[in-house]
N, C-alpha and C positions, 0 to 999 in steps of 0.2 A: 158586633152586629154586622153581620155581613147584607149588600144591598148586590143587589142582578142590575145590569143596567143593560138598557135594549137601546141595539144603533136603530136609527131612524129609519123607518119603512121604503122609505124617499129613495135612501141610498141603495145604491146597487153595487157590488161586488165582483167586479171582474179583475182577471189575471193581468198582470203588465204585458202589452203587445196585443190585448185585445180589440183593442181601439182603431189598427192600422193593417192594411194589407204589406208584405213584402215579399218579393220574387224569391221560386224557388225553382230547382230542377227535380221535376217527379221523373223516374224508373219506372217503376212499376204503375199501370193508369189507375187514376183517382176517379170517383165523381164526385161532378160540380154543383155548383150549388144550384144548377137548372137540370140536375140527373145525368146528364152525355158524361163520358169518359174523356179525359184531358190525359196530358202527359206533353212532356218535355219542360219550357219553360213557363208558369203558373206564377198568378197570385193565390198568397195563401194565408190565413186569419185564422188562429184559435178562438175560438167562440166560449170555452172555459170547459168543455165537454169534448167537443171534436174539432179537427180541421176542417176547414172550409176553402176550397178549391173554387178559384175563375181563369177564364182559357186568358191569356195574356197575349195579346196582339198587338206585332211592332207598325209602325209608322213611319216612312219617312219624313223627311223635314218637309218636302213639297204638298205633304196631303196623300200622296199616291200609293 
């Protein structure tokens, strides 16, 4: 007798590294996930579908 066993509605299924942004270097410009075009240094997230691009903005230690 064979049974089907269904996973729980609840659970969702994403890919490992979906969960986190980390820095990349884009070449060629992307858009972001607010539409503009980015390029250079970016954060960037698999969604399980597409990459998803934010402009990465450095900081000094002072604020400035």
């Amino acid at each position: 007798m064979f049974t089907a066993i269904d996973p729980p509605e609840t659970q969702s299924f994403k890919p490992a590294g979906a969960e986190f942004w980390h820095l990349w270097t884009v070449i060629l410009p992307r858009r972001s996930i607010t539409g503009r075009l980015v390029r250079g240094r970016v954060w960037r997230r698999h969604d399980g579908r597409h990459w998803k691009y934010k402009k990465f903005i450095e900081y000094d230690e002072d604020g400035e």
